[in-house]
N, C-alpha and C positions, 0 to 999 in steps of 0.2 A: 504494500500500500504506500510506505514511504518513498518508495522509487518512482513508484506513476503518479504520483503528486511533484516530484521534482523530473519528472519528463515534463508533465503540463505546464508548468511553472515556467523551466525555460524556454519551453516552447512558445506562450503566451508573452513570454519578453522577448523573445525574439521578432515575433509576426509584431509587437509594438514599436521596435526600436527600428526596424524594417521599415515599416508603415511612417515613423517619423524622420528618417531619413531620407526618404522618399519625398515628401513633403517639402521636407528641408532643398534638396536637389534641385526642386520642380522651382521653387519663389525666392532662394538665395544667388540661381545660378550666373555669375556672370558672365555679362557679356563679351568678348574680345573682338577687333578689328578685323574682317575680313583680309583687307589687305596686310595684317601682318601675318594671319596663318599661312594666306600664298606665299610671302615673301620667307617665311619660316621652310616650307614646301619647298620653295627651290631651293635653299642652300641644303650643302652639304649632310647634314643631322650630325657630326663625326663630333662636337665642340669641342675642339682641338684647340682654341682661342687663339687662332696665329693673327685675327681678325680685331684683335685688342679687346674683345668681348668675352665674358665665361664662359658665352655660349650659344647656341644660331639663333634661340628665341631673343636673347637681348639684344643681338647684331641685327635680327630682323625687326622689332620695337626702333631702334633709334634710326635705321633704314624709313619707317615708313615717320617716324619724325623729321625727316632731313639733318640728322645730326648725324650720320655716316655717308662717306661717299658710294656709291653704287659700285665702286670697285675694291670694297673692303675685304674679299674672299680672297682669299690665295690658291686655297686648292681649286674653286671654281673656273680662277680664269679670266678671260675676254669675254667666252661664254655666257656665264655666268652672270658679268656686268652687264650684257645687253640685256639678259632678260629682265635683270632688275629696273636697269633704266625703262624698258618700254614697260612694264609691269607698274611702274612708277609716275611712268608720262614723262621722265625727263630726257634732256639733250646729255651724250656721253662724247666722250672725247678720248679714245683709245690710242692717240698718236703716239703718246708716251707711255704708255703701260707696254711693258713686253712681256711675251710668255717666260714665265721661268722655266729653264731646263727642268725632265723629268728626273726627278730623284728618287733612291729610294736607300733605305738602311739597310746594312749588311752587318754583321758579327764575323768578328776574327774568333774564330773559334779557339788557337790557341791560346787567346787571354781572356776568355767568358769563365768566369766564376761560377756561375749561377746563381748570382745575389738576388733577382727577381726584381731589383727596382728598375730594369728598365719599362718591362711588361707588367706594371703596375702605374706608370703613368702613361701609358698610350691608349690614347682616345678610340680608338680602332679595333683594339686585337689582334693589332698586324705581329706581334711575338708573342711566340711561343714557345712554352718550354717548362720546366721542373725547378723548384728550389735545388742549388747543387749539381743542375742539370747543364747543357749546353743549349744557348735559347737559339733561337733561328727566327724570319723576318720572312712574313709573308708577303712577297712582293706587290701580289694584286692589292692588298687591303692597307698598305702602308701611304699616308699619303705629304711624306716629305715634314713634317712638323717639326722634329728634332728635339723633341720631347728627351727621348730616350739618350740622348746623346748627351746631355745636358748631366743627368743622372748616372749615367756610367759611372764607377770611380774605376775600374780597370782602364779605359777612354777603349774597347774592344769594339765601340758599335761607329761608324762611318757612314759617310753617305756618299752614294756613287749611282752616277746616270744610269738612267733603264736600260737596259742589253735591248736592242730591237730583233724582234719577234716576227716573224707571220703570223702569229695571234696576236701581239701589239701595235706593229705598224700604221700609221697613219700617214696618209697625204701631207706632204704639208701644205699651209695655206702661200697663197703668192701675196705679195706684199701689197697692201693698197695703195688704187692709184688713188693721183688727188683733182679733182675735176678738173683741172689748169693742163693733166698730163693727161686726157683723156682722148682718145684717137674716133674722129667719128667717119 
């Protein structure tokens, strides 16, 4: 008898505390900006902070404030800034931004410790590895931060340009003209 009284019981504060959370949800919930969700949506999600921001939600808040320039991303890009700019309605000016080389980190295996502070500050999960173990650096998922490099005390983690691939290669783009160079 005393057990099916304390099934009921929390059962009955359950279906309560449910029912007023529910409530709660429905009349407390706030609202947020349209345009910062998309602007959240297109950057990265990785918040790697190279963007001087803790994170793509703040980097997208002070974006749709005008208090970041549309080319705040790094790992985005040129890319990236365009979309924000027309995403944004503003004029972008890419003449001076250049792509930065593809980087990515690598471990010297001969002096990896396995102290785990590298792959404990990367925003990513681009390393992996074991405490005491030899870590290693997932190429595809690493996206140049230098996080990890920062934190080494062995200094065994480096960064070195993408090996090109017939699974990585890309086009490159030809340099823009400027309408003054334009051949009609």
């Amino acid at each position: 008898m005393i057990v099916l009284s304390a099934i009921v019981s929390l059962t009955l504060l359950g279906l309560v505390l449910g029912l007023l959370l529910g409530i709660a949800a429905k009349y407390l919930k706030v609202e947020s900006s349209p345009v910062i969700d998309e602007l959240e949506a297109l950057l990265p999600g990785s918040q790697c902070g190279q963007c001087g921001f803790p994170g793509c939600r703040p980097a997208a808040e002070a974006l749709a404030a005008g208090e970041a320039p549309a080319t705040l991303c790094p790992p985005g890009g040129s890319a990236l800034a365009e979309q924000i700019a027309t995403l944004l309605g503003i004029s972008l000016d890419l003449s001076d931004m250049a792509e930065p080389e593809a980087l990515v980190a690598r471990v010297d295996e001969d002096n990896c410790t396995g102290c785990t502070r590298c792959f404990k500050v990367c925003p990513t999960d681009a390393i992996v590895g074991a405490p005491k173990q030899i870590h290693a650096v997932v190429a595809d998922a690493c996206i140049a931060c230098q996080k990890c490099i920062a934190v080494c005390p062995t200094e065994c983690l480096q960064m070195h340009p993408v090996e090109v691939t017939l699974r990585n290669w890309r086009w490159t783009k030809p340099p823009r003209m400027r309408s003054s160079e334009a051949v009609c």
